[in-house]
GUVEX-556950 format. One record per atom (N, C-alpha, C): x, y, z; residue in one letter. Coordinates in steps of 0.001 Angstrom, whole numbers, padded with zeros to 6 digits, always signed. Layout:
% residues N
XYZA ...
***
This chain:
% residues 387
-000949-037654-004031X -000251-037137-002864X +000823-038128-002411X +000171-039475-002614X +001774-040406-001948X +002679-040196-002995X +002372-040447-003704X +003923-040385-005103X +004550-039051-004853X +003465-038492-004898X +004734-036382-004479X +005386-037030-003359X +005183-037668-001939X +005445-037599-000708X +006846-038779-001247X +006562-040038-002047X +007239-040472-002458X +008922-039889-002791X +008486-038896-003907X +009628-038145-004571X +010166-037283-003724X +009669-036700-002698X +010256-035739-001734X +010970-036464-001218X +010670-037691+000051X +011470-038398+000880X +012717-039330-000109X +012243-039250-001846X +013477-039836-001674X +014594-038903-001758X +014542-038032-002158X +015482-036514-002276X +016098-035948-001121X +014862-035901-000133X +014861-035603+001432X +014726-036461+002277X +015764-037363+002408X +015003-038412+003422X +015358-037931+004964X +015981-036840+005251X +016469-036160+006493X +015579-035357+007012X +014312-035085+005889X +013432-033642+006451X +012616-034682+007037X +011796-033461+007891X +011065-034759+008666X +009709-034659+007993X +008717-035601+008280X +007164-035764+007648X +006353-034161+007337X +006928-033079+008813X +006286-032187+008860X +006466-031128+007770X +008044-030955+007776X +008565-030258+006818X +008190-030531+005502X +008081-031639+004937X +008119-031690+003626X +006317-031469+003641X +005745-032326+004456X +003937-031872+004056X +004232-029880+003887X +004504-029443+004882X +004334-028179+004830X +004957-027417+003323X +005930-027436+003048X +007180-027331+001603X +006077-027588+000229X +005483-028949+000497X +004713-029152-000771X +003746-028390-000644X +002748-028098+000236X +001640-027724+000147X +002073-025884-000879X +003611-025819-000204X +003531-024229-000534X +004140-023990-001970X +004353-025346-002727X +004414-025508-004384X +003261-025012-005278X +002539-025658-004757X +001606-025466-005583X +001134-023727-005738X +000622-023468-004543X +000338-021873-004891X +001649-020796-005208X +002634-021251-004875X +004087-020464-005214X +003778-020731-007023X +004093-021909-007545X +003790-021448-009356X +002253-021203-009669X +001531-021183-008960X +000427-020512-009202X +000440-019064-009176X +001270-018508-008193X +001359-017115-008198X +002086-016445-009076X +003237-017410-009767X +004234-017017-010732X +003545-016835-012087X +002586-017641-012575X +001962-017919-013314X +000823-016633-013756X +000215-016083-012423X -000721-015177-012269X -000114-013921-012188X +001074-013614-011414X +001240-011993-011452X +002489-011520-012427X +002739-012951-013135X +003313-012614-014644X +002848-012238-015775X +001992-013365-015633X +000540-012740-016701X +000502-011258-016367X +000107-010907-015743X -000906-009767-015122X +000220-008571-015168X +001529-008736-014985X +002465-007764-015383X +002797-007516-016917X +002898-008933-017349X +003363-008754-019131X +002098-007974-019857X +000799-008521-018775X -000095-007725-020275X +000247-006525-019793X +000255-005707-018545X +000296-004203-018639X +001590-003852-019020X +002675-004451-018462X +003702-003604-018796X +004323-004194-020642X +004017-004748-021194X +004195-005337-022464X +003301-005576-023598X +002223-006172-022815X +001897-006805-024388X +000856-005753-025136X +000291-004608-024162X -000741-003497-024433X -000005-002333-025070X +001765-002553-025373X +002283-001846-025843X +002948-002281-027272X +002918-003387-027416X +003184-004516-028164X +002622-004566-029269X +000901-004457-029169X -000492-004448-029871X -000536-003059-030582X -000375-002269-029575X +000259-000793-030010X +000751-000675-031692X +002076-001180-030859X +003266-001403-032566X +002685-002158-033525X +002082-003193-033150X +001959-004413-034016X +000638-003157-035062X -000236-002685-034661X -001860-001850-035181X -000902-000539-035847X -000313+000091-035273X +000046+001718-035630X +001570+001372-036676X +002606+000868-036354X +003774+001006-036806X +004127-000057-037787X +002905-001314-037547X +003555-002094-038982X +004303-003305-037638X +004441-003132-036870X +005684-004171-036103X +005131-005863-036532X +005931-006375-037026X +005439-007368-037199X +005541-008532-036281X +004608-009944-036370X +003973-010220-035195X +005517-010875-035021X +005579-011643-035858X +007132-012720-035149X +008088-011572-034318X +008219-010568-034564X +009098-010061-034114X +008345-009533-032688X +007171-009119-032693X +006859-008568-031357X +006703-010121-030820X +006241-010877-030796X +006665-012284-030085X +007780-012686-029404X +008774-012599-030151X +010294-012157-029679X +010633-011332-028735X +010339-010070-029239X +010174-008892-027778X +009287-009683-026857X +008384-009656-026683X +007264-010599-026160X +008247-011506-024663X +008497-012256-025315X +009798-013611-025083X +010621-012953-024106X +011407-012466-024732X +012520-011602-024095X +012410-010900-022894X +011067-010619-022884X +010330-009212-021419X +010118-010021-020587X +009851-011500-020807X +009510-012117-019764X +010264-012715-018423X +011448-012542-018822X +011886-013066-017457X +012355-011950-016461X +012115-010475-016701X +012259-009850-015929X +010826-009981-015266X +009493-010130-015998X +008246-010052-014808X +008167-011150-014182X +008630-012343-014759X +008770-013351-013679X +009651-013176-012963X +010899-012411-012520X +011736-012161-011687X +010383-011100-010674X +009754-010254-011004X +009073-009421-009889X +008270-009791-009411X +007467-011145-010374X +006484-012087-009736X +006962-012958-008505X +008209-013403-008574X +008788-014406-007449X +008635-013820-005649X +008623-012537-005504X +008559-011864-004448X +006587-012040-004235X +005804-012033-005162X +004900-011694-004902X +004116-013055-004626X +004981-014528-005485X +004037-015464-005276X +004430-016227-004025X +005812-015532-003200X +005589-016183-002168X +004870-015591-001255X +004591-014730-000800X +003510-013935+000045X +002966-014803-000428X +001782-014739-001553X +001024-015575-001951X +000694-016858-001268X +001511-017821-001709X +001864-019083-001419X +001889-019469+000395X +002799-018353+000753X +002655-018838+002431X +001472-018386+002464X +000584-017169+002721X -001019-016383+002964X -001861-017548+002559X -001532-018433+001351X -002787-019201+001301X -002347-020557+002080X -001421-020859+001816X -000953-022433+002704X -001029-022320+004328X -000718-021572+004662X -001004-021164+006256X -002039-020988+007142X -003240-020133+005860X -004329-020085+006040X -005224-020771+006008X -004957-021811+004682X -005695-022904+004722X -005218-024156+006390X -003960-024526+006726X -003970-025164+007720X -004584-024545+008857X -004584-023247+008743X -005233-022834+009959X -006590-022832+010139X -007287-022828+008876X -008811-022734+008516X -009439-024425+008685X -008124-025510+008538X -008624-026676+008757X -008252-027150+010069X -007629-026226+010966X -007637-026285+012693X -006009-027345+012658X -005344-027460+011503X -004038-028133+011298X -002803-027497+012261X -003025-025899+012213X -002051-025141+012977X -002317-025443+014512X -003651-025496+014921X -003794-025383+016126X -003513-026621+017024X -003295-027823+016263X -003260-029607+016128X -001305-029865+016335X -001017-028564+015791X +000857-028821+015137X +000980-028043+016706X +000490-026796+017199X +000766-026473+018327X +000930-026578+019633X -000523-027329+019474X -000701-028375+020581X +000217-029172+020951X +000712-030066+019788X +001456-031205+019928X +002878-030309+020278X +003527-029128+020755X +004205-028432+020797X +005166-028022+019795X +004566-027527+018582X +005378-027274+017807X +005470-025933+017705X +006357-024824+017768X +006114-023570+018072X +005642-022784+016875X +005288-021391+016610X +005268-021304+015249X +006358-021134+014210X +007398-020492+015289X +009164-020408+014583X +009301-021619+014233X +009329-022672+014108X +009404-023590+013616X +008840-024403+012905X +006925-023667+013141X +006223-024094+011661X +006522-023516+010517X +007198-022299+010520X +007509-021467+009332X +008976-021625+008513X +009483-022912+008943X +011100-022784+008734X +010762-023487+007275X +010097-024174+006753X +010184-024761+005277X +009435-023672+004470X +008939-022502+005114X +008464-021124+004431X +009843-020077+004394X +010412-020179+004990X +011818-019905+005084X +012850-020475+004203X +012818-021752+004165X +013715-022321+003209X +012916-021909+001638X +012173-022088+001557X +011366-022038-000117X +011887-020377-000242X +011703-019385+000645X +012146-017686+000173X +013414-017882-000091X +014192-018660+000870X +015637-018760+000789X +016010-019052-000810X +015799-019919-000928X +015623-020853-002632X +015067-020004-003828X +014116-018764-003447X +013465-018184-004523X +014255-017021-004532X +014576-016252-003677X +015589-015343-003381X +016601-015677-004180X +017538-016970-004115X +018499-016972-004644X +018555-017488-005915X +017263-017444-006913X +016956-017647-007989X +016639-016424-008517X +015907-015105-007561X +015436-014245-008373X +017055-013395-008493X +018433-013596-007403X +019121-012766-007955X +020146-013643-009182X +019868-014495-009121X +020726-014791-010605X +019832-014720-011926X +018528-014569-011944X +017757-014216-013073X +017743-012751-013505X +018249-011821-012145X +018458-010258-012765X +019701-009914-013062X +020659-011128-012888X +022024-010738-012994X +022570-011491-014510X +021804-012747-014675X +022313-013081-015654X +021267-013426-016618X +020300-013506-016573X +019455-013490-017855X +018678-012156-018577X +017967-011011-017351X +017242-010126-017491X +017797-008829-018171X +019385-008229-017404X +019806-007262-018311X +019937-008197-019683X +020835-009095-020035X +020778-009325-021904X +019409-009283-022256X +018705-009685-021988X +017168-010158-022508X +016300-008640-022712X +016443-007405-021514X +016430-006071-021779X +017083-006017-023371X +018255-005982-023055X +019289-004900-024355X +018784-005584-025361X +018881-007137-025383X +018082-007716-027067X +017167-006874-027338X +015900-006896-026215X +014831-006587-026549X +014677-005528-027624X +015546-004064-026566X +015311-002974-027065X +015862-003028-028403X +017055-004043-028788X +018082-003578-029741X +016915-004221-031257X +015970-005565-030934X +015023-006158-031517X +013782-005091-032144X +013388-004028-031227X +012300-003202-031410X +012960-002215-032460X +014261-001546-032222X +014647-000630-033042X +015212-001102-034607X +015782-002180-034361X +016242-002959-035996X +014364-002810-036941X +013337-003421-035722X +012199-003694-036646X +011364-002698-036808X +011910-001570-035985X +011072-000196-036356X +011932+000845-037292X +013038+000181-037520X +014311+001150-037947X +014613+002240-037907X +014615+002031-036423X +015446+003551-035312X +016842+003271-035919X +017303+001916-035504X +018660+002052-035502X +019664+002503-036411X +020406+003730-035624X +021552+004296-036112X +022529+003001-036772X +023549+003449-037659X +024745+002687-038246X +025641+002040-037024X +025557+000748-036889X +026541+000295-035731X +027924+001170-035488X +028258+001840-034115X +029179+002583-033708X +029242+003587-034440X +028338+004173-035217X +028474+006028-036038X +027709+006772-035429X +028477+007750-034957X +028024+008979-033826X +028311+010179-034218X +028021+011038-034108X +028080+012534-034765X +028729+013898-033577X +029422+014710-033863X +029674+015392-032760X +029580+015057-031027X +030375+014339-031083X +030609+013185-029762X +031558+014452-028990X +030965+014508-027758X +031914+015417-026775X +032096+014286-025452X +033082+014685-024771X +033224+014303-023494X +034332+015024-022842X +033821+015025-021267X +034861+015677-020146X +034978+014909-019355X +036275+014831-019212X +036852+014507-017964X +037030+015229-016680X +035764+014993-015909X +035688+016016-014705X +036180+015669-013354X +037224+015636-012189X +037314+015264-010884X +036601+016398-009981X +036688+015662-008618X +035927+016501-007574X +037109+016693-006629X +037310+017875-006139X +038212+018226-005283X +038100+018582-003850X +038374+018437-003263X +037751+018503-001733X +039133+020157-000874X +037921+021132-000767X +038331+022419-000109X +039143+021889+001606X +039961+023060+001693X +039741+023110+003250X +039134+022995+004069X +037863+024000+003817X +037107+024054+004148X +035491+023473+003884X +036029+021613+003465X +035143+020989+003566X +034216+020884+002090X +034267+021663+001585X +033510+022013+000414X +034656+021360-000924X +033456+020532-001934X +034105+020295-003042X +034012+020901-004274X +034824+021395-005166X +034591+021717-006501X +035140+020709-007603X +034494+021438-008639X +034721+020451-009673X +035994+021109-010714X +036771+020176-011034X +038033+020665-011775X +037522+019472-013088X +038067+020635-014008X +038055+019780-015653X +039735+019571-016214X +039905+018157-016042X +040848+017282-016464X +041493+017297-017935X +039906+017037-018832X +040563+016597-020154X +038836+017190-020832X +038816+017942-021831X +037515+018130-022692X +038040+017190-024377X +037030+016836-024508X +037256+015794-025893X +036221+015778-026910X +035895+016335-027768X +035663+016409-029277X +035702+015978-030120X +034838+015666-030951X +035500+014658-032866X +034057+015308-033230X +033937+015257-034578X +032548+015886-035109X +032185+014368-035345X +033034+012931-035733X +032160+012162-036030X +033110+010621-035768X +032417+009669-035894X +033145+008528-035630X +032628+007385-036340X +033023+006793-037058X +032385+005639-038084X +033130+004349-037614X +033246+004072-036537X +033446+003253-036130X +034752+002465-036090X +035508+003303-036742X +037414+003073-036763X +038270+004051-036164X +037520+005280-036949X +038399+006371-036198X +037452+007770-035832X +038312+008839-035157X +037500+010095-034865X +037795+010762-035932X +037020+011335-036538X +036979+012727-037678X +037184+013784-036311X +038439+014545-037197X +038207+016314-036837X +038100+016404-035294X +039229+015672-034267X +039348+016236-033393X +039916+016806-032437X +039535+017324-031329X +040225+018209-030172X +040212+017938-028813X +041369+018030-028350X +041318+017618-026919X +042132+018795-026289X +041376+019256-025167X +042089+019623-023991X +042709+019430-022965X +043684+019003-023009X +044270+018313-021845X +045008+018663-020679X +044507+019163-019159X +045033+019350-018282X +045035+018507-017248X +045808+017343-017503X +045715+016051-016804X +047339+016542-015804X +048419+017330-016688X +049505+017716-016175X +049527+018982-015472X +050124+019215-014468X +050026+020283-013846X +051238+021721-014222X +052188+020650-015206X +053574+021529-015532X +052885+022552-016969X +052230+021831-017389X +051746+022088-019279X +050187+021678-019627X +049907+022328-020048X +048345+022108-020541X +048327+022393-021811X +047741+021008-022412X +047866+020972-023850X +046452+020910-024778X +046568+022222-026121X +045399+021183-026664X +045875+021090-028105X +045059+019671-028460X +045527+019264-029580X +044356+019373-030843X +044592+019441-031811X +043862+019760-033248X +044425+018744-033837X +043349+017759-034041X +043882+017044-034961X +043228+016733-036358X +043091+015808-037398X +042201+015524-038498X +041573+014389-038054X +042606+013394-037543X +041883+012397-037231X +042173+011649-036096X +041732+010784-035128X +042630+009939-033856X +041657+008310-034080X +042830+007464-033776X +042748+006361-033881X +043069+005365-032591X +042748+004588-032114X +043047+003704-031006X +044084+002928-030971X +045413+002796-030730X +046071+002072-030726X +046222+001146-029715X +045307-000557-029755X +045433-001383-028441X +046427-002044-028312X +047602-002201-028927X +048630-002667-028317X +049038-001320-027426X +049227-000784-027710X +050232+000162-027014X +048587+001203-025984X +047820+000659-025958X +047089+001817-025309X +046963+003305-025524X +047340+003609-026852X +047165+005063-026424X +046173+005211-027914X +045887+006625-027851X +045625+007587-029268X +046805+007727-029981X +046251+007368-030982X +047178+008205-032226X +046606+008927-033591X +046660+010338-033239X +046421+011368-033702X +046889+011781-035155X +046539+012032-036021X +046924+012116-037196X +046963+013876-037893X +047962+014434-038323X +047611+015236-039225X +047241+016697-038516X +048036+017183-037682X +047525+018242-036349X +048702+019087-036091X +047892+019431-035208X +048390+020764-034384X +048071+020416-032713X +049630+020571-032036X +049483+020710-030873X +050070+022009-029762X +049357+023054-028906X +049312+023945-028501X +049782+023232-027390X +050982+023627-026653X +051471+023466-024965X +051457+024981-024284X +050820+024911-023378X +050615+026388-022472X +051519+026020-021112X +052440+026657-020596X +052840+026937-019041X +051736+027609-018425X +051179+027212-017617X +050300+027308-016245X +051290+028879-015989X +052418+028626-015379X +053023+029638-014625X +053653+030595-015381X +054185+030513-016331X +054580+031604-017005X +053511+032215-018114X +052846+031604-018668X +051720+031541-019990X +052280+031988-021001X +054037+031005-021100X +054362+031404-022489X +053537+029899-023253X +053531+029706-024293X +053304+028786-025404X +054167+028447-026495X +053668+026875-026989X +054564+026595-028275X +053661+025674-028630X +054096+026226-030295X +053238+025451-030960X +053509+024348-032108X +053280+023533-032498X +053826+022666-033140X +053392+021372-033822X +053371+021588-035392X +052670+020455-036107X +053283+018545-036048X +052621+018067-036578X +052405+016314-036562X +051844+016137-037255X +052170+014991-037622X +051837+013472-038565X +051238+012407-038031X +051709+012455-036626X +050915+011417-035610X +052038+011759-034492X +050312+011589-033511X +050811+011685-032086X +050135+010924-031571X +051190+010392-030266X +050607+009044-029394X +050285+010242-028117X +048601+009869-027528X +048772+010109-026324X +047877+008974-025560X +047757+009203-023948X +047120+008137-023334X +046169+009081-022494X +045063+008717-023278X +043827+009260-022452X +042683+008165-021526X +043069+007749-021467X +042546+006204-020764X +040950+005687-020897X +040816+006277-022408X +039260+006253-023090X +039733+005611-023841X +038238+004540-024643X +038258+004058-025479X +037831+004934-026819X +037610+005044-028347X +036228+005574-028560X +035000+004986-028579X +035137+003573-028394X +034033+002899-027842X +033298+003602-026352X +034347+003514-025645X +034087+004428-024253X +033341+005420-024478X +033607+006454-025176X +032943+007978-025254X +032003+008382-026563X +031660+007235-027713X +031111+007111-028610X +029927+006645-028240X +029959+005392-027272X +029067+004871-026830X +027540+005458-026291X +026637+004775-026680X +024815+005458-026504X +024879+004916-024743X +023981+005795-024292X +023623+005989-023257X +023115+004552-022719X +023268+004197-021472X +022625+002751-021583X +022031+002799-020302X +020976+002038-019694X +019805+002581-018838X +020088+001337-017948X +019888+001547-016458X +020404+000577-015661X +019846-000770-015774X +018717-001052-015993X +017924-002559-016215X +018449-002742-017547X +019350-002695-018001X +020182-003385-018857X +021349-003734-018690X +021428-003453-017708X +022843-003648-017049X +022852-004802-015534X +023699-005631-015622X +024029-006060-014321X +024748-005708-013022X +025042-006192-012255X +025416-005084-010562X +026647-004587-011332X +027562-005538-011729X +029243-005336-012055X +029106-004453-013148X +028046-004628-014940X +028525-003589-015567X +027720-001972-014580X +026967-001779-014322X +026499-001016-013426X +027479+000032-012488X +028336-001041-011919X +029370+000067-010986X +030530+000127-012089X +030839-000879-012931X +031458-000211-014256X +031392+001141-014925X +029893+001013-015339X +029580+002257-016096X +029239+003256-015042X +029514+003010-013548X +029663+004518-012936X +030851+005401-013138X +032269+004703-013612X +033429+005369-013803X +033125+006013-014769X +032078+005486-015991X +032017+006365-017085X +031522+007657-017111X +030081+007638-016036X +029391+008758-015651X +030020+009816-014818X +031150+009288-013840X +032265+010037-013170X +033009+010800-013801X +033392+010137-015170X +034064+010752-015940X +033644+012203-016597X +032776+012065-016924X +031879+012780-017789X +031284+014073-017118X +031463+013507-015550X +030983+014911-014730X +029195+014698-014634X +028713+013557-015049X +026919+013520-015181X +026778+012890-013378X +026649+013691-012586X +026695+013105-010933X +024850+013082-010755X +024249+013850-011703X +022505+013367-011872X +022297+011817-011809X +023543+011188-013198X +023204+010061-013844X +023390+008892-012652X +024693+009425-011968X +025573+008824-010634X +024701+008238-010051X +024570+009010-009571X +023216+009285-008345X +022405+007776-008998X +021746+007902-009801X +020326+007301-010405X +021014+005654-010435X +022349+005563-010835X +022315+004707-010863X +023222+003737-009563X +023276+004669-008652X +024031+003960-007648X +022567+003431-007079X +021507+004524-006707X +020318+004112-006604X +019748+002389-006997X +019649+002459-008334X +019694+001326-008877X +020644+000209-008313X +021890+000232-008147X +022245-000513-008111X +022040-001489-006427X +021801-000433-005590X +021081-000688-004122X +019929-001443-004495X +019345-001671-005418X +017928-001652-005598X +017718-003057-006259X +018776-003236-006919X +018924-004732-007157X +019593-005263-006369X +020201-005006-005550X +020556-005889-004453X +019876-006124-003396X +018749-005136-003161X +017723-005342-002397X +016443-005949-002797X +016353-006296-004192X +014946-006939-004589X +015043-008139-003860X +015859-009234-004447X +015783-010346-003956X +015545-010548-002991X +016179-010004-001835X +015291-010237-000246X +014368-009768+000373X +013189-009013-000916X +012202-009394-000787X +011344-010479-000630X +012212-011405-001422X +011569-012915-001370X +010870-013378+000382X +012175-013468+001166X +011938-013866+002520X +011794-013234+002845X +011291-011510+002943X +010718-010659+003761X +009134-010767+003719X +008651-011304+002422X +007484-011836+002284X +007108-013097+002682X +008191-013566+002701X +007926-015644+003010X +007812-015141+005063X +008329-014191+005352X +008100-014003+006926X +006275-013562+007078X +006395-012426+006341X +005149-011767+006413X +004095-012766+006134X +003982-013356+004868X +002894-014000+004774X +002142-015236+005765X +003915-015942+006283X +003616-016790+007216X +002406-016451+008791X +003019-015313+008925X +002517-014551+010279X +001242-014186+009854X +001168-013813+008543X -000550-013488+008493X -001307-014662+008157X -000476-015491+007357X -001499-016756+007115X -001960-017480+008493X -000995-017630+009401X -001147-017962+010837X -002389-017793+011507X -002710-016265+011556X -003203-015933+012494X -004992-016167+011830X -005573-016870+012868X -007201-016845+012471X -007650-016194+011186X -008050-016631+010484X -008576-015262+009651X -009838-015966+008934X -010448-014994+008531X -012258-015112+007651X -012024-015653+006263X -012234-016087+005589X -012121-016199+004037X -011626-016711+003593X -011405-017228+002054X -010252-018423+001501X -009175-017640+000375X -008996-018750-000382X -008097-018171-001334X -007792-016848-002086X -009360-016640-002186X -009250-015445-002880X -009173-014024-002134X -009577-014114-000444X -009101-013136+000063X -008042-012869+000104X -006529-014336+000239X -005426-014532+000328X -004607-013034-000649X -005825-013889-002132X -005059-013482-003202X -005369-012092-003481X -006441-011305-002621X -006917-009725-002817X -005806-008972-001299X -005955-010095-000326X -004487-009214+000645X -003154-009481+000024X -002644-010528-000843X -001458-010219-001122X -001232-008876-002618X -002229-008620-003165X -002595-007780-004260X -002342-006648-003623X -002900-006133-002086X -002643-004741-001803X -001187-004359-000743X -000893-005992-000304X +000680-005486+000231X +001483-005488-000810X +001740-006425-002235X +002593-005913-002883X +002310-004829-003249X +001010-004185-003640X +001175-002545-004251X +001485-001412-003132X +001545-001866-001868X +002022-000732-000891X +003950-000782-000936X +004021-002273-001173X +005302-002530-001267X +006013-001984-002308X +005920-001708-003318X +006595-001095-004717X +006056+000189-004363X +004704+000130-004013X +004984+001966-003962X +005885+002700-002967X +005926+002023-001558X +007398+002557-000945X +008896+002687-001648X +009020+001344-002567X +010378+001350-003566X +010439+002609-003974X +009292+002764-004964X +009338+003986-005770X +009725+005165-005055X +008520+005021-003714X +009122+006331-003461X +010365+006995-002240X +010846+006218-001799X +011892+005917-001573X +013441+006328-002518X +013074+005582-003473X +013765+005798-005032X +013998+007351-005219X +012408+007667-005337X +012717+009096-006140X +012955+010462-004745X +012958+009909-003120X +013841+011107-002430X +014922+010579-002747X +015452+009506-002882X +016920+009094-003277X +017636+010336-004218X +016554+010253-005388X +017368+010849-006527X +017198+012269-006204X +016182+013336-005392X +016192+014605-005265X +017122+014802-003927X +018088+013934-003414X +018855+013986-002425X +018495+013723-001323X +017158+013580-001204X +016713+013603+000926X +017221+012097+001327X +017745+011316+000398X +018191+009741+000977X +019521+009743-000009X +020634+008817+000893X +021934+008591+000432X +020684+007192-000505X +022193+006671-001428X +021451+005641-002742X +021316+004465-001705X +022259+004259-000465X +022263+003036-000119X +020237+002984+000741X +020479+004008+001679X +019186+003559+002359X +018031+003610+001608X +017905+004630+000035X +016876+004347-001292X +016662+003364-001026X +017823+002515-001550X +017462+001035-002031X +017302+000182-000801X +017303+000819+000619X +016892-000788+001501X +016274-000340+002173X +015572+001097+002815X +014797+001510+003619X +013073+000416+003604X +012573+000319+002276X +011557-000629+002486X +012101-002130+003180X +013504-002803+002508X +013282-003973+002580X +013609-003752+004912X +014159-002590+005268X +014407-002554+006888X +013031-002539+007254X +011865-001616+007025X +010452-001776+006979X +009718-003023+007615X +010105-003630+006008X +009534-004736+006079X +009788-005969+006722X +011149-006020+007191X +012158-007007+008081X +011488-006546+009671X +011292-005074+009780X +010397-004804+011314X +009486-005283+011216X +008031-005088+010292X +007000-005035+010217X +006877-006899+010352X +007621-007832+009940X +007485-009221+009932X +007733-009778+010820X +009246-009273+011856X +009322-009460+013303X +008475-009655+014312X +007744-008007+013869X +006697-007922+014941X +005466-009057+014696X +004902-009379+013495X +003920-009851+013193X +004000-011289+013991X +005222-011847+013594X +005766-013204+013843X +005686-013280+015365X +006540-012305+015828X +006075-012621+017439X +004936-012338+018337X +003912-011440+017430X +002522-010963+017678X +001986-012541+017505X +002170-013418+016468X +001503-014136+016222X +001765-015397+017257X +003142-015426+017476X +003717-016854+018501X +003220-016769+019801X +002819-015306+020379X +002285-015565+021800X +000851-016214+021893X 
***
């Protein structure tokens, strides 16, 4: 204990005696909890699926190890919310169980101010769990999955796609308040090997003078110049207002559809593989496309990672206020009450989440209605507990 107290004060020589006793004590059960409800997530959500592959499909072990590897820093990202509850519920409880709280009070220390190095540690874990979902967890997802399919050999031919469609859909807003949907541009190829489109067609009513569609054999990306270039076709121009037409063959035609075929070739990609930025990225794509299901799901999402992390200190409040207050039992009650507030806690996410997606909640309050909850529910506790 002196050498820890040692290494703190020399790091901290500004905090005072109280702070840092309090800070350390809440180390120890904070990676204890990381330790425990990681475990306890990887085996269910991983490794019982893992064993699966490895018995039925042949998966071999190095490689599910790898997957293995890879899964893990997203459950230690969901563990961090849970081991601080943890951590304050048992450190709090224990000073209070050794009459330490009632000794710190006396001497007038209030409880808002016994809880401020429980505050700083959420602060600190908070701002660890959002750079672990932003920059390690989506890549470590996409490996994963991209790892399981090479070794089960799902995987399709890098960038070869087969009858690839896409629309370009906008939303238009009525007079009378009401929006419809207008189609921009419809787009076609039967196939794409990863250079160019086979065999395709576009509809294009991006212009309001002429609406064009084109037949082509083949279209190619041209990135200097940004556009398509179309090979070997036929292009149809219609007048809107008169509905005369003309028609007229090519060798190549440049147009600018402001797609890649990477853009519209591209496999579907699922939001926990994604970070906040590609996330509202790939909402232009789903905009595009007219998928306002997909919209939806993932604006959802994207509320939802911005609201995990402050879970951290919505728990570092809560736990403080309950560890505080008198209570019967030791560690392991700690560790059976923080077991049933995180599962009330994700089950509000969830369901929260899913009126999100059947419409009864805009995406923003989906994703923060628990963490407002829980910011009341800790208020009250905290000042229930200070009188």
């Amino acid at each position: 204990m002196v050498t820890r107290f040692r290494f703190i004060n020399y790091f901290l020589p500004s905090v005072s005696v109280m702070d840092r006793y309090i800070f350390i004590q809440l180390l120890l059960p904070f990676l204890f909890g990381v330790g425990a409800f990681s475990s306890i997530a990887t085996s269910v959500g991983s490794v019982f699926e893992l064993i699966r592959q490895v018995t039925q499909s042949g998966l071999p072990l190095e490689i599910a190890a790898k997957v293995l590897a890879l899964t893990m820093p997203e459950f230690i990202g969901y563990s961090f919310p849970m081991s601080v509850l943890l951590a304050t519920m048992m450190t709090f409880g224990r000073l209070s169980g050794d009459s330490e709280i009632i000794a710190l009070r006396s001497a007038g220390v209030s409880v808002y101010r016994l809880i401020v190095p429980a505050l700083v540690l959420s602060l600190m874990v908070t701002g660890l769990t959002f750079v672990l979902q932003e920059a390690v967890v989506p890549a470590a997802k996409l490996e994963a999955a991209a790892t399981m399919d090479r070794a089960l050999k799902q995987e399709k031919p890098a960038f070869k796609k087969d009858n690839i469609t896409y629309s370009d859909i906008t939303k238009e807003k009525q007079k009378d308040g009401t929006e419809i949907q207008n189609l921009v541009r419809f787009f076609y190829a039967r196939q794409f090997d990863g250079q160019e489109m086979k065999d395709v067609m576009v509809i294009d009513r991006s212009q309001s003078e002429v609406s064009r569609v084109i037949d082509a054999k083949s279209g190619k990306l041209d990135i200097g110049k940004k556009t398509w270039d179309f090979s070997n076709g036929t292009v149809y121009e219609i007048d809107p207002k008169s509905k005369n037409s003309t028609k007229s063959q090519f060798e190549h035609l440049q147009v600018s559809l402001g797609k890649t075929p990477l853009d519209i070739a591209a496999p579907d990609r699922q939001p926990d593989q994604m970070n906040i930025t590609e996330s509202i990225n790939y909402l232009e794509v789903l905009r595009s496309k007219g998928d306002w299901k997909a919209v939806n799901v993932f604006q959802i999402r994207i509320q939802q990672k911005l609201a995990l992390p402050f879970v951290c200190l919505i728990f570092g409040i809560i736990g403080s206020a309950v560890g505080i207050r008198p209570q019967r039992g030791g560690k392991a009650t700690s560790f059976g009450v923080s077991l049933l507030m995180i599962f009330g806690y994700y089950i509000l996410i969830t369901v929260m989440g899913a009126l999100g997606e059947v419409g009864y909640l805009s995406p923003f309050f989906a994703g923060w209605i628990p963490n407002m909850l829980g910011v009341g529910v800790g208020i009250y506790l905290l000042t229930k507990t200070a009188r």
